[in-house]
PALUMVEX-218059 format. One line per 5 residues: number of its first residue (from 1); their letters; for each residue z, y, x of N, C-alpha, C, CB. Coordinates in steps of 0.2 Angstrom, whole numbers, plus 5000, padded with zeros to 4 digits. Each point is the difference from the previous one (the first is absolute). Glycine has a CB too. Layout:
N
NUM) A) Z:Y:X:Z:Y:X:Z:Y:X:Z:Y:X; ...;
//
This chain:
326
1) XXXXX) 4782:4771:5100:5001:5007:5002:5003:5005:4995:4990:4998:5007; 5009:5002:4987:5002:5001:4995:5007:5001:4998:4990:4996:5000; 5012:4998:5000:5006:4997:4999:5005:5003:5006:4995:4990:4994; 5001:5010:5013:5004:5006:5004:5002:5004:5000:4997:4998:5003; 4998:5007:4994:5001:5006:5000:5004:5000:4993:4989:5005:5008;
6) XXXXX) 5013:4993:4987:5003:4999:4993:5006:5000:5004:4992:4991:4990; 5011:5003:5013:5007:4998:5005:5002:5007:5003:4994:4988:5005; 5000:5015:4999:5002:5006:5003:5004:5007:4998:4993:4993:5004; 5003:5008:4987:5000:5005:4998:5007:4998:4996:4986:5004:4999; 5015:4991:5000:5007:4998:4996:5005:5001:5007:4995:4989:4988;
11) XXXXX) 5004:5008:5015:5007:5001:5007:5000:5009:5003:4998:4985:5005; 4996:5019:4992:5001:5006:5004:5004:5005:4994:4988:4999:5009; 5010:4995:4984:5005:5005:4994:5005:4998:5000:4993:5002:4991; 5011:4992:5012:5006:5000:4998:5003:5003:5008:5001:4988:4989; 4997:5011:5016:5003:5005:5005:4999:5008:4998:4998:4990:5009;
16) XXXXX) 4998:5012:4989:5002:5007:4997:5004:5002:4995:4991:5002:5004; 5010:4992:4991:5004:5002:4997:5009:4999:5002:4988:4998:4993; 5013:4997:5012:5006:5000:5003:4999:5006:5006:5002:4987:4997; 4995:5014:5003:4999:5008:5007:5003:5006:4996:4986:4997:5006; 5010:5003:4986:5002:5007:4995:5008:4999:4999:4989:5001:4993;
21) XXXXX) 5013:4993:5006:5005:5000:4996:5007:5000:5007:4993:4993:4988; 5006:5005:5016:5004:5002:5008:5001:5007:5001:4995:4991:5005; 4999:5014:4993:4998:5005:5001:5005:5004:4994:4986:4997:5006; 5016:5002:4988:5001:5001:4995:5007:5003:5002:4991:4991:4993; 5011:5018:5006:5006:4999:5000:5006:4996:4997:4995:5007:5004;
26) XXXXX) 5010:4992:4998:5005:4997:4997:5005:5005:4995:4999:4992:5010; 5001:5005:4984:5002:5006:4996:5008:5000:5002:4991:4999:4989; 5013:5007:5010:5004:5001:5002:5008:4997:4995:4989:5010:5005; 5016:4986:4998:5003:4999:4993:5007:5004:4999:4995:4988:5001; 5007:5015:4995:5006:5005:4999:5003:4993:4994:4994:5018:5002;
31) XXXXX) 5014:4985:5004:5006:4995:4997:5002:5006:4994:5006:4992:5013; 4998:5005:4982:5004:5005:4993:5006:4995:5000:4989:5006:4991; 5017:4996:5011:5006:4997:4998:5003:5003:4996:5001:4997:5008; 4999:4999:4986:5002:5002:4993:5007:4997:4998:4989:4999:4996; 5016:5007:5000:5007:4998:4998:4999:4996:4995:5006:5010:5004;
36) XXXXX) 4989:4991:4991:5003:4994:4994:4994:4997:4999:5009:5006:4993; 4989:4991:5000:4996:4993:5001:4991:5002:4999:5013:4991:4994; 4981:5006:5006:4996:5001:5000:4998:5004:4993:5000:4992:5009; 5002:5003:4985:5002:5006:4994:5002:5004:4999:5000:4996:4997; 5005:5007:5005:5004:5007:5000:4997:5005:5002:5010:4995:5001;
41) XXXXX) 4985:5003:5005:4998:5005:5005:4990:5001:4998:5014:4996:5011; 4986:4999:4987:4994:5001:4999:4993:5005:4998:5008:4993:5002; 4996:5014:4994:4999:5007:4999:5000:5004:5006:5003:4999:4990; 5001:4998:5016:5001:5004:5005:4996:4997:5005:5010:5004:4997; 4989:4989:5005:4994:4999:5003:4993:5000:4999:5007:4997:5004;
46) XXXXX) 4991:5005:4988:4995:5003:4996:4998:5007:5002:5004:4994:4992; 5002:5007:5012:4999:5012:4998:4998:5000:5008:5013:5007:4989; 4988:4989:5016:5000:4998:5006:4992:4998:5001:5014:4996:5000; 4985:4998:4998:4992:5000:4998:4995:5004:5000:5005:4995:4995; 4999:5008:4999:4996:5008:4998:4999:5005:5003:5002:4999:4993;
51) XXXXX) 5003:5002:5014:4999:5003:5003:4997:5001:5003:5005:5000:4999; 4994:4993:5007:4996:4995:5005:4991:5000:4999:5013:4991:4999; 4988:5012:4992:4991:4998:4997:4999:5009:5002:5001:4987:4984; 5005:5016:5013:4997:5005:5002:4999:5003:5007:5004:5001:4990; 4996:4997:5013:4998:4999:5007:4995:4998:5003:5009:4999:4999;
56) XXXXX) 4988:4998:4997:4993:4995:5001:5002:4993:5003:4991:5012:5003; 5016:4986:4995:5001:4994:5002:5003:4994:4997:5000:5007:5007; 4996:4987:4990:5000:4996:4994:5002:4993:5005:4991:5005:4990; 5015:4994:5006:5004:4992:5001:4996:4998:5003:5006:4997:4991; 4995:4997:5013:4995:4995:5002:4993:4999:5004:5006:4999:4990;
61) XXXXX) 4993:5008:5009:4995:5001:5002:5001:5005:5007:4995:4996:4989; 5008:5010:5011:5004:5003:5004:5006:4999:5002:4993:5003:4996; 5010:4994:5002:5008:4999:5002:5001:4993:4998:5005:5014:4998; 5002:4984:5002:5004:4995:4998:5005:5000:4999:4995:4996:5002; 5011:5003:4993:5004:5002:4997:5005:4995:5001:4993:5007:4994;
66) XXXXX) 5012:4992:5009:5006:4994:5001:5006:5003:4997:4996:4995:5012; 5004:5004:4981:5005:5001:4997:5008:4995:5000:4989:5007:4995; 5015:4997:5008:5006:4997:5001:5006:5001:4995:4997:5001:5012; 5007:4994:4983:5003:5003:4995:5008:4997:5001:4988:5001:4993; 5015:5006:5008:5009:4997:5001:5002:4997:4993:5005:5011:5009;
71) XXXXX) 4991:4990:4985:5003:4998:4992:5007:5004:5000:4995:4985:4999; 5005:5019:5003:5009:5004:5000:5005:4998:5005:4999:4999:4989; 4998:4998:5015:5006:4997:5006:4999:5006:5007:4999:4984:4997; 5005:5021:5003:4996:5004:5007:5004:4996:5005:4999:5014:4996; 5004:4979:5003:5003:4996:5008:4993:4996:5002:5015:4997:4996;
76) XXXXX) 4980:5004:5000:4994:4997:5002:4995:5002:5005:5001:4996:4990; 5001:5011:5009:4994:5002:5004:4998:5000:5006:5003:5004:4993; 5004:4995:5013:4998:4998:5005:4997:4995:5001:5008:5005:5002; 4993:4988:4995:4994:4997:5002:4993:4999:4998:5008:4997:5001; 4992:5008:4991:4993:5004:4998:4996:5004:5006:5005:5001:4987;
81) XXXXX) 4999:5003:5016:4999:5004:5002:4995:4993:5009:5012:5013:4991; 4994:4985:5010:4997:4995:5009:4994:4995:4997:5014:4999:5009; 4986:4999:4985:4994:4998:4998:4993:5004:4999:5008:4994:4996; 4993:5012:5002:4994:5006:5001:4998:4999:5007:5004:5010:4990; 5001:4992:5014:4999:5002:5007:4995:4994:5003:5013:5006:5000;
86) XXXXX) 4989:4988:4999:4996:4995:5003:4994:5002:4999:5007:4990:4999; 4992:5013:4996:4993:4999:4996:4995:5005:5005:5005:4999:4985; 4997:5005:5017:4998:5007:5005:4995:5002:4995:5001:4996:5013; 5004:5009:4979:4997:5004:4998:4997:5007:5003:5005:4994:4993; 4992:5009:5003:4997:5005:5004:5005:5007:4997:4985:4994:5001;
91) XXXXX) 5019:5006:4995:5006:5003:4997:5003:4996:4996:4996:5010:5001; 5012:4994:4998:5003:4996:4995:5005:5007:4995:4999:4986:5009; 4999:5009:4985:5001:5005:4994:5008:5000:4998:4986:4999:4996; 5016:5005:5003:5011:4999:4997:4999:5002:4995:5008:5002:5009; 4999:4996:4986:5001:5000:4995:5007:5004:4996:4993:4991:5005;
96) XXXXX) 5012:5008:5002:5007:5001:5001:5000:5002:5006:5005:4993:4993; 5000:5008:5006:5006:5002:5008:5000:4994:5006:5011:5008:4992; 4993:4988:5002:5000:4993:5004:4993:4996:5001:5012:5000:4995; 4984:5003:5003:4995:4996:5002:4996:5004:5006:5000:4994:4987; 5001:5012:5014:5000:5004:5006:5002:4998:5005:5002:5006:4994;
101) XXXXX) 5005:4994:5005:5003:4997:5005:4998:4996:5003:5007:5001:4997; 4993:4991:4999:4998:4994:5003:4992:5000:5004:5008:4995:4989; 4988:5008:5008:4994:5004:5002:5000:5001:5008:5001:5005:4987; 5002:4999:5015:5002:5005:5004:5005:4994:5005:5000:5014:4991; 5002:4982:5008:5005:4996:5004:4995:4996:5002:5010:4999:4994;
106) XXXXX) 4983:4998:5002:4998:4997:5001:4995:5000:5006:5005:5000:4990; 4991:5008:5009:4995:5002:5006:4999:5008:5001:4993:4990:4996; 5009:5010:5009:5000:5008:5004:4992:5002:4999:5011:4997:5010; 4984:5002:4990:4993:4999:4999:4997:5002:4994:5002:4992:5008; 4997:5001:4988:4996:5000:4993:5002:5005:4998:4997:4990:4997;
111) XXXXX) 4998:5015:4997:5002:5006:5000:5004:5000:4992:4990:5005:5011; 5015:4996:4986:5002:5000:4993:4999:5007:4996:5010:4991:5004; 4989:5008:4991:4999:5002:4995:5005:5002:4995:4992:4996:5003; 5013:5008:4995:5003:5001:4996:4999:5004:4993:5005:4999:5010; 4998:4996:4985:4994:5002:4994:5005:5004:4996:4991:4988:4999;
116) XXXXX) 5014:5016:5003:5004:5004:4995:5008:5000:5001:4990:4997:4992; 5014:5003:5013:5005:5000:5000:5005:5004:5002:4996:4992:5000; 5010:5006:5000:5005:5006:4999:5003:5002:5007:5003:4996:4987; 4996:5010:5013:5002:5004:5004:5000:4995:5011:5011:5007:4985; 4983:4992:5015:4999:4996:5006:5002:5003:5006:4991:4996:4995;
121) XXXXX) 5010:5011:5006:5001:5003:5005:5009:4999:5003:4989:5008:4996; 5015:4993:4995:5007:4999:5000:5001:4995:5001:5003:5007:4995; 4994:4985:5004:5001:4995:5004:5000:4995:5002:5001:5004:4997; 4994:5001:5009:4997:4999:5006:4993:4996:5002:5010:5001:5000; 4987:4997:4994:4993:4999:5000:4996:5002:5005:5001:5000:4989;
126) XXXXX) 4999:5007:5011:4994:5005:5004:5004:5005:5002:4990:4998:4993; 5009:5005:5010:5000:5005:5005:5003:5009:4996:4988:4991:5007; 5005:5010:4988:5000:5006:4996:4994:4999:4998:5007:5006:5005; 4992:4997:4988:4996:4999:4997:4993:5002:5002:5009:5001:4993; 4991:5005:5012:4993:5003:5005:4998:4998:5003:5002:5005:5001;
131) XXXXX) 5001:4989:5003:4998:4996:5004:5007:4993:5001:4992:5011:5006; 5006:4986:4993:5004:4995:4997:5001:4993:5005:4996:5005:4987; 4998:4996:5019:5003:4995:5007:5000:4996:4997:5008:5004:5007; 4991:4990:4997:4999:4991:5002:4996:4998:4996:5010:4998:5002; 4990:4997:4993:4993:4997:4998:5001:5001:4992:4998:4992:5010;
136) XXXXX) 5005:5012:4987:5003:5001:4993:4999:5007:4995:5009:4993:5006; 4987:5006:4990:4999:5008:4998:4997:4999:4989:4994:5005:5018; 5005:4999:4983:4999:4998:4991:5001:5006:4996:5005:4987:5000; 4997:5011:4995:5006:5004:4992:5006:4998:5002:4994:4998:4990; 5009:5010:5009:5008:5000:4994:5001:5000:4994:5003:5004:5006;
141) XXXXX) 5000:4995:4992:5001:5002:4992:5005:5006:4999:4998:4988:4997; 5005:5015:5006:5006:5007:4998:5005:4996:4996:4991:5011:4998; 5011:4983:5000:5003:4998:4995:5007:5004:5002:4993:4987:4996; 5010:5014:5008:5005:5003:5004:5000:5007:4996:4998:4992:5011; 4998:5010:4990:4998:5007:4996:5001:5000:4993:4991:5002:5009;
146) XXXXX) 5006:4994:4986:4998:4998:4995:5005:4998:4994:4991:4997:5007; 5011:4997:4997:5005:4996:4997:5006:5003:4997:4996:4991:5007; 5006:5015:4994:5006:5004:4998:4999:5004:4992:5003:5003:5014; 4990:4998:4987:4999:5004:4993:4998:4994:4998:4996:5012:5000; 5005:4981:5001:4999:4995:4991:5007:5002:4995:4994:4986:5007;
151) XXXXX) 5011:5016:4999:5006:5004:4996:5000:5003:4995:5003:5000:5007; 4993:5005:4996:5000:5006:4997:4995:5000:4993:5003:5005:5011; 4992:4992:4989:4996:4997:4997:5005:4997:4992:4992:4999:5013; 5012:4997:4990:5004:4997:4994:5004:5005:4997:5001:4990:5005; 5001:5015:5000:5003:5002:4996:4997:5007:4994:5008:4995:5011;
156) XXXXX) 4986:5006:4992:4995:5006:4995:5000:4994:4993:4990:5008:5012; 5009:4985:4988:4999:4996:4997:5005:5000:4995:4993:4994:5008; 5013:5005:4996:5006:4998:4996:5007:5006:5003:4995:4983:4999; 5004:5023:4996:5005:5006:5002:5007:4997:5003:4993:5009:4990; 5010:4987:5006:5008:4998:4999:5001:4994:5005:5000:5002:4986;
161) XXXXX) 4995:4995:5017:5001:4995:5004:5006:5000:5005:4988:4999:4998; 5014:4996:5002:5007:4999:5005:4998:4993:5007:5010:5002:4986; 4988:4994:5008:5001:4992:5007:4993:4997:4999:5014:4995:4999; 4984:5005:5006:4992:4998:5005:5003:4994:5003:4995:5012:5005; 5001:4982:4996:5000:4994:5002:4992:5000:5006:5008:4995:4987;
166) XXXXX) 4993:5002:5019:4995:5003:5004:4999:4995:5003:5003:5012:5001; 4993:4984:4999:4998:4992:5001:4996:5002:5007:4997:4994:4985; 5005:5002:5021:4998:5003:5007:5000:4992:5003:5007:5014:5000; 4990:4985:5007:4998:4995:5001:5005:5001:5007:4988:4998:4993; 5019:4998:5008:5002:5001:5006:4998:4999:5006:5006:4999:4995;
171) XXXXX) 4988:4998:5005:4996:4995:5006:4997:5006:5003:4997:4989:4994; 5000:5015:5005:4997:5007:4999:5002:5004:5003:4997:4998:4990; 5003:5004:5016:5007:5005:5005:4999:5010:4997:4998:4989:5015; 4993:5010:4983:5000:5005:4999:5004:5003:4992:4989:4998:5008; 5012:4996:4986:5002:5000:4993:5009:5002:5004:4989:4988:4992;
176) XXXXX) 5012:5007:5011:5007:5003:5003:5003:5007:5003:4999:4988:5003; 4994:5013:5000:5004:5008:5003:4999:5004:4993:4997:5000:5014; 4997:4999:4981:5001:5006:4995:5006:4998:4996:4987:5005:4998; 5015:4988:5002:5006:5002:4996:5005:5001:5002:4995:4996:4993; 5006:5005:5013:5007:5004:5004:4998:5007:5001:5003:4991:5006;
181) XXXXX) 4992:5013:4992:5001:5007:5001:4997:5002:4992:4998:5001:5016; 4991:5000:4986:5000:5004:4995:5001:5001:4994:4995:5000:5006; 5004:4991:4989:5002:5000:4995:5007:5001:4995:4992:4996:5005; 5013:5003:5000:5006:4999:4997:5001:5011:5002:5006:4980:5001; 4991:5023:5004:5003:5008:4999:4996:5001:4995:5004:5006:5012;
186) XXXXX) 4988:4992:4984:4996:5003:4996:5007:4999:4993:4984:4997:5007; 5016:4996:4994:5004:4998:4993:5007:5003:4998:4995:4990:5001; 5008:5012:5005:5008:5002:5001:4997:5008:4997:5008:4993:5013; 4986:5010:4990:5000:5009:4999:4999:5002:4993:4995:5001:5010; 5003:4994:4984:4996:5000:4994:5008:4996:4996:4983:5001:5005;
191) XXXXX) 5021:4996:4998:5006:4996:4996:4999:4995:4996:5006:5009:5000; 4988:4985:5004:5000:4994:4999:5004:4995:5005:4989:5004:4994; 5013:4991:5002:5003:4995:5003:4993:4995:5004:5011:5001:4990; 4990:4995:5013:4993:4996:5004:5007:4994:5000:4987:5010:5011; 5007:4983:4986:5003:4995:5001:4995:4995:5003:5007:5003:4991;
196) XXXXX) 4994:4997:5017:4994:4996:5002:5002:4991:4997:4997:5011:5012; 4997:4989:4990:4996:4993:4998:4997:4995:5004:4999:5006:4992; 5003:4989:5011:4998:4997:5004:4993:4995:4999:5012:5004:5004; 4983:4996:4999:4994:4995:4998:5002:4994:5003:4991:5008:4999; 5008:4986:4999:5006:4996:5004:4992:4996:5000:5018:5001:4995;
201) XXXXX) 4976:4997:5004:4994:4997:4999:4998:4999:4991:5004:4993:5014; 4988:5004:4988:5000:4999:4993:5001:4997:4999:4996:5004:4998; 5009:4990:5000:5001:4994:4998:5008:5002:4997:4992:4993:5009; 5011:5013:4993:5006:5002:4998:5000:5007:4995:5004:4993:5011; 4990:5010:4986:4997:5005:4998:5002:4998:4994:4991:5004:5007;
206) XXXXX) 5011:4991:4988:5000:5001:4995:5008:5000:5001:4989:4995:4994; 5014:5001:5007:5007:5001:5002:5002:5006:5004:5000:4988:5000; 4999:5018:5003:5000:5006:5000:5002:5004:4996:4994:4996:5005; 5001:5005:4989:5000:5002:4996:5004:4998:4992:4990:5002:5009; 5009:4992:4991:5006:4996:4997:5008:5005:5003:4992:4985:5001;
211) XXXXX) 5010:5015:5004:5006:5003:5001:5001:5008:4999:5000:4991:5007; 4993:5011:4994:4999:5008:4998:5002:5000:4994:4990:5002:5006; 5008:4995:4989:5001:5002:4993:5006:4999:4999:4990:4997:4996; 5016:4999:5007:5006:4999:4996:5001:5009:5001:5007:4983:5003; 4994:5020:5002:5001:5007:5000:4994:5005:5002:5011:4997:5004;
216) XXXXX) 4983:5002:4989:4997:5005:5002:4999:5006:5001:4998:4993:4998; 4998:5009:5007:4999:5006:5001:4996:5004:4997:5004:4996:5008; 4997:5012:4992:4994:5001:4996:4993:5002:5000:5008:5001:4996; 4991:4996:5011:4991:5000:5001:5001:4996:5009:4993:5017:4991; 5001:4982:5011:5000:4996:5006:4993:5006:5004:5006:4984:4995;
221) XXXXX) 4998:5014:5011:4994:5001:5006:4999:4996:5005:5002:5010:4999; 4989:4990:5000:4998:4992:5006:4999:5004:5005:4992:4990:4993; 5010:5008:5014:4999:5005:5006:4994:4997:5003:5014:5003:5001; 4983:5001:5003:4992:4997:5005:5003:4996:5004:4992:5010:5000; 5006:4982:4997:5000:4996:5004:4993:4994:4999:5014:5004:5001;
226) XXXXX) 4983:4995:5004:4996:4993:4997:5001:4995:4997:4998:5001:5007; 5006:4996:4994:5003:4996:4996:5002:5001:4994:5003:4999:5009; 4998:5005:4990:5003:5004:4994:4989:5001:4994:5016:5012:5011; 4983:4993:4992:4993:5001:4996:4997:4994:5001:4999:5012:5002; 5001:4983:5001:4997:4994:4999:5002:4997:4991:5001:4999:5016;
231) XXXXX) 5006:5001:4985:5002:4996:4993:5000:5006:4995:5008:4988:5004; 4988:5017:4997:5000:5006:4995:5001:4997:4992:4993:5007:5009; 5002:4985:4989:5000:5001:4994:5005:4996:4997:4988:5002:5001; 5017:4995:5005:5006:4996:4996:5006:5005:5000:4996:4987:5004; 5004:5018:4999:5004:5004:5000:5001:5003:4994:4997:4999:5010;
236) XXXXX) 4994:5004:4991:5001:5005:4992:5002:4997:4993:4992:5006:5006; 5005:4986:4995:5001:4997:4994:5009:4999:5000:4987:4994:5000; 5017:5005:5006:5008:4997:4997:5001:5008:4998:5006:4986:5010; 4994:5019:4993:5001:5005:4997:4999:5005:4996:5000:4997:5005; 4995:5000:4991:4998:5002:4990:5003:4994:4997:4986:5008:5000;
241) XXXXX) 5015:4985:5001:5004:4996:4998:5011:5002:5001:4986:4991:5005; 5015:5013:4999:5005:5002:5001:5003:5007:4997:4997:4992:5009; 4996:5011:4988:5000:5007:5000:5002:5005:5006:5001:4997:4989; 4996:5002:5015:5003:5008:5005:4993:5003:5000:5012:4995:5010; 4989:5009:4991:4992:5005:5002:5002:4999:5007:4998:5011:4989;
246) XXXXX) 4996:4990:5014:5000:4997:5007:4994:5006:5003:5004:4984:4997; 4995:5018:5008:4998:5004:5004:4997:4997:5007:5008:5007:4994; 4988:4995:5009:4998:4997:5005:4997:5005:5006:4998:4990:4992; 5002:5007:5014:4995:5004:5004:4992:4999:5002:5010:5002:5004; 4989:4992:4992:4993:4996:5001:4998:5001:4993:5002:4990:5009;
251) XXXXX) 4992:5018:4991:4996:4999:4992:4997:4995:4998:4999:5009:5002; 4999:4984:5000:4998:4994:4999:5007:4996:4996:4991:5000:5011; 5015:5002:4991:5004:4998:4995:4999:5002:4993:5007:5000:5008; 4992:5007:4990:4999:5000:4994:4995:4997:4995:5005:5006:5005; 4990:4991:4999:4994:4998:4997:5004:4990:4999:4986:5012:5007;
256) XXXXX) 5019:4989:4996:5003:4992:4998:5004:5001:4995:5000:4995:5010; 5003:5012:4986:5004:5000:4996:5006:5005:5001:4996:4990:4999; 5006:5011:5006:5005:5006:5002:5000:5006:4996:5000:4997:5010; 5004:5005:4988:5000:5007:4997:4996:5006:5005:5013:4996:4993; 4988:5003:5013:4997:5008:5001:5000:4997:5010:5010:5012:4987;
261) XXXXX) 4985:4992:5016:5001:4997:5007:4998:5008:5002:4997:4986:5001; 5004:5016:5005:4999:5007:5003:5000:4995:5010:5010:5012:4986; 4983:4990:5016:5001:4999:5008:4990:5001:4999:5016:4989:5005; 4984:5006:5002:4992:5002:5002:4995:4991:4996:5004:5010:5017; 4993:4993:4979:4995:4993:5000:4999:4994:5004:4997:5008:4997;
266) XXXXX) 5006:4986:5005:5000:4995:5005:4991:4998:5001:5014:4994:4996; 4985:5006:4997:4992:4998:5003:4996:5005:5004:5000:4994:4990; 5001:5013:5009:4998:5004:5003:5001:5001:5008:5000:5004:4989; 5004:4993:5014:5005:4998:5004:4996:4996:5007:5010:5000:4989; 4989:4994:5006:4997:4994:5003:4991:5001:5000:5012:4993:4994;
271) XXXXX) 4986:5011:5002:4992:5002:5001:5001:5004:5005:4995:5001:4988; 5010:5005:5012:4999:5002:5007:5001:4996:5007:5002:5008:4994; 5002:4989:5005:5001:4996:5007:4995:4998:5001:5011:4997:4999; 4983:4998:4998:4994:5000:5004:4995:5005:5003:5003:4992:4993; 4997:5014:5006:4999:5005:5005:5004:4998:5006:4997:5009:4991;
276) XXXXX) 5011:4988:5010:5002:5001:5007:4994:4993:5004:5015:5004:4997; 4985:4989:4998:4998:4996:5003:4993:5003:5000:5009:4991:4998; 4988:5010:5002:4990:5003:5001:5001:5004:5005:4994:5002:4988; 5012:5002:5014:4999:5003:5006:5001:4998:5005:5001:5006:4995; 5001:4989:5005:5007:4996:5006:4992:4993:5002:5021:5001:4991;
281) XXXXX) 4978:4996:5006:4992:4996:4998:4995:5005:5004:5002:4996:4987; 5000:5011:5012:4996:5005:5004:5000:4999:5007:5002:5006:4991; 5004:4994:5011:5002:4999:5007:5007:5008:5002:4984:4992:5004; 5018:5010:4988:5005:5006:5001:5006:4994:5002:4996:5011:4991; 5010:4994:5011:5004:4998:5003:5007:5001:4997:4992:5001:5009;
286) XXXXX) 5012:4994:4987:5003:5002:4995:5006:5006:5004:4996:4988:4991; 5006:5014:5017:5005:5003:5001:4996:5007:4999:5007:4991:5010; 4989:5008:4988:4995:5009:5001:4997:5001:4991:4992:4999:5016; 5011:4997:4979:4999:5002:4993:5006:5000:4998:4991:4996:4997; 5009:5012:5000:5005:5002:4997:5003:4996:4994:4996:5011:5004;
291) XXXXX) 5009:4988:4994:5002:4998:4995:5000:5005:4994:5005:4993:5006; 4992:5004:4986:5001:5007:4995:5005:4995:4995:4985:5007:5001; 5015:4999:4999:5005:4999:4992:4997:5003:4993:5010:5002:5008; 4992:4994:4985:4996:5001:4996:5000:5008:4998:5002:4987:4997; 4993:5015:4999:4997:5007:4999:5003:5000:4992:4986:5003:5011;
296) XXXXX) 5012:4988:4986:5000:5004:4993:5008:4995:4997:4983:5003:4997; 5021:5000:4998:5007:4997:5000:4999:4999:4991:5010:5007:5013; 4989:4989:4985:4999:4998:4993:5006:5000:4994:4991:4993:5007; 5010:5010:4988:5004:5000:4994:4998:4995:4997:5002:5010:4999; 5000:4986:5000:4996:4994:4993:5005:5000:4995:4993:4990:5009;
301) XXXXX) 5004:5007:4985:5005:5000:4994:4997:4995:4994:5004:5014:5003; 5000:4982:4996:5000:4993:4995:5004:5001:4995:4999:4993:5007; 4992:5011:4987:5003:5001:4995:5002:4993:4993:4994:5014:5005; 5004:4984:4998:5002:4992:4996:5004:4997:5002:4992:4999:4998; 5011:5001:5007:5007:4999:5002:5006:5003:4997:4995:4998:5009;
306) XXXXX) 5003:5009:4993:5005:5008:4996:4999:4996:4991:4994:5014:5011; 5003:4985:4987:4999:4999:4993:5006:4993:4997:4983:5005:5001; 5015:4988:5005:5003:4995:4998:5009:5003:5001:4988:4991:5004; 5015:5015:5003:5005:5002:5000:5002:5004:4995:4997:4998:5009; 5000:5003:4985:5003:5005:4999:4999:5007:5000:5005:4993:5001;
311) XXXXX) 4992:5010:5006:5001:5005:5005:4995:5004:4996:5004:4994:5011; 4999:5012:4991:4995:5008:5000:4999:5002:5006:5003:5004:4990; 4990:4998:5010:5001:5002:5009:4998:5007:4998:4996:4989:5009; 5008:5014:4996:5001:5007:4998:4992:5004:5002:5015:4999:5001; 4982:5004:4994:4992:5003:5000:5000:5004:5007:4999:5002:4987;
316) XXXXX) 5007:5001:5015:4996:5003:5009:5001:4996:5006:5004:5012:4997; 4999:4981:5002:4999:4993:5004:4994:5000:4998:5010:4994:5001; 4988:5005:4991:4992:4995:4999:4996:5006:5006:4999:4994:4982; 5001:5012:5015:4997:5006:5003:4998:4999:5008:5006:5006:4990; 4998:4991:5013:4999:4999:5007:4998:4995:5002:5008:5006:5002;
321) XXXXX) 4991:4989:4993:4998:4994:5001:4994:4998:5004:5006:5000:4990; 4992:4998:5015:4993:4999:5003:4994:4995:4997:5008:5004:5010; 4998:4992:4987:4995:4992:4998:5007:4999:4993:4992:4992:5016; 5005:5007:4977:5004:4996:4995:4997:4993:4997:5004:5012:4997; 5000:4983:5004:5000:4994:4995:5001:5000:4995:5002:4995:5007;
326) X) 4992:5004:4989:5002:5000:4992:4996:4996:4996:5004:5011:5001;
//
């Protein structure tokens, strides 16, 4: 009789315990389609995390995370992207334009997240920034706005300056339109020359630069691109190996070595974008969240860069400075 009721109490604990765990929702999994490799990016799906925590919502236990990585290839992403899709996330997080796109090709539905990009309305991501339609909503970045004073910037730096070298990612439709309009009237108005620069992948970055030097110029500009702030730290290194003082729109560039970055914080970027996904998790609807754009635009400055250059930075630059490396 004993041994019955022993039998019974064990078969009513493992049916309640398969009963609880049936019962148990299913955590929710958000896709992240990343332009470069798990290393490069991994301060950024750190700050993403941190956002997620600040939310009251911890890896693994709350969510799940299906990180997808192009390594630099934005031709990957369509199939990064119909791989997420199978998965039937519960959102999916972007990186790029092109990872937008493919995104958006993919599913008219799951809802995407945009973690910071350029000018989405001009090409054609969303709607308007107020209401932004279909299943696509997030961050811009203003780099469009932004990216004209890295000019100007050089030039406060360097009064006499003539020839700019301006390293741009052709792949990148948004990189292409600034450098058919705003950049080259900012540089024509101030009587710099602009020598663009084409990113051709990283595997051909040293040889890039190699060619740079036979006619170098005399300072460079990295334009906002993924791709680009992904290899921020090989960049900055062939760059103080080449000497050019080099400028950026990603203040995380400077903490890899660039002389000077001026745009919005990336990681701050990416913490916020987890406020879209908590809401969307909520059951908001991403055609009814406005899209924001960054509030804070950062000066940064590498005074140990400046020092290995040679360079003085002129005291009402330091003066403006928001953040210095030294």
């Amino acid at each position: 009789m004993r041994r019955r009721t022993f039998i019974t109490l064990v078969g009513s604990a493992v049916a309640w315990t398969l009963t609880a765990r049936a019962q148990q929702p299913a955590r929710p999994m958000i896709g992240f389609l990343v332009s470069g490799s798990s290393d490069s990016f991994a301060i950024f799906v750190d700050a993403f995390k941190q956002g997620m925590l600040d939310n009251g919502m911890v890896e693994d236990r709350d969510y799940l995370l299906d990180l997808r990585f192009a390594d630099g290839d934005y031709g990957r992403f369509p199939t990064l992207a119909a791989e997420v899709v199978q998965r039937k996330p519960a959102a999916i997080v972007v990186t790029t334009i092109s990872a937008a796109r493919a995104a958006q090709r993919a599913t008219a539905t799951i809802p995407i997240v945009m973690t910071g990009l350029i000018d989405p309305v001009g090409i054609g991501l969303i709607a308007s920034l107020a209401r932004p339609g279909g299943n696509t909503t997030g961050l811009s970045n203003l780099a469009q706005d932004v990216m004209p004073k890295l000019v100007e910037m050089l030039r406060a730096t360097f009064p006499t300056i003539k020839a700019i070298a301006i390293l741009f990612n052709p792949t990148n439709p948004a990189n292409r339109e600034m450098m058919s309009k705003e950049i080259p009237a900012q540089a024509s108005s101030i009587g710099v020359t602009l020598r663009p620069v084409e990113f051709r992948g990283a595997k051909e970055l040293d040889a890039t630069f190699a060619a740079l030097g036979q006619q170098p110029p005399e300072a460079l500009v990295v334009m906002s691109d993924a791709a680009l702030y992904d290899l921020r730290e090989r960049i900055s290194a062939l760059a103080l190996r080449h000497r050019l003082p080099t400028i950026a729109y990603v203040p995380e560039f400077t903490d890899a070595g660039a002389l000077m970055s001026y745009g919005p914080p990336r990681r701050a970027m990416y913490r916020r974008s987890a406020d879209y996904v908590k809401k969307i998790l909520a059951g908001a609807k991403p055609a009814d969240l406005p899209v924001e754009q960054p509030t804070q635009i950062e000066l940064s400055i590498n005074l140990r860069t400046a020092k290995a250059l040679g360079i003085a930075i002129p005291d009402g630059l330091l003066a403006r400075a928001d953040r210095v490396v030294d």
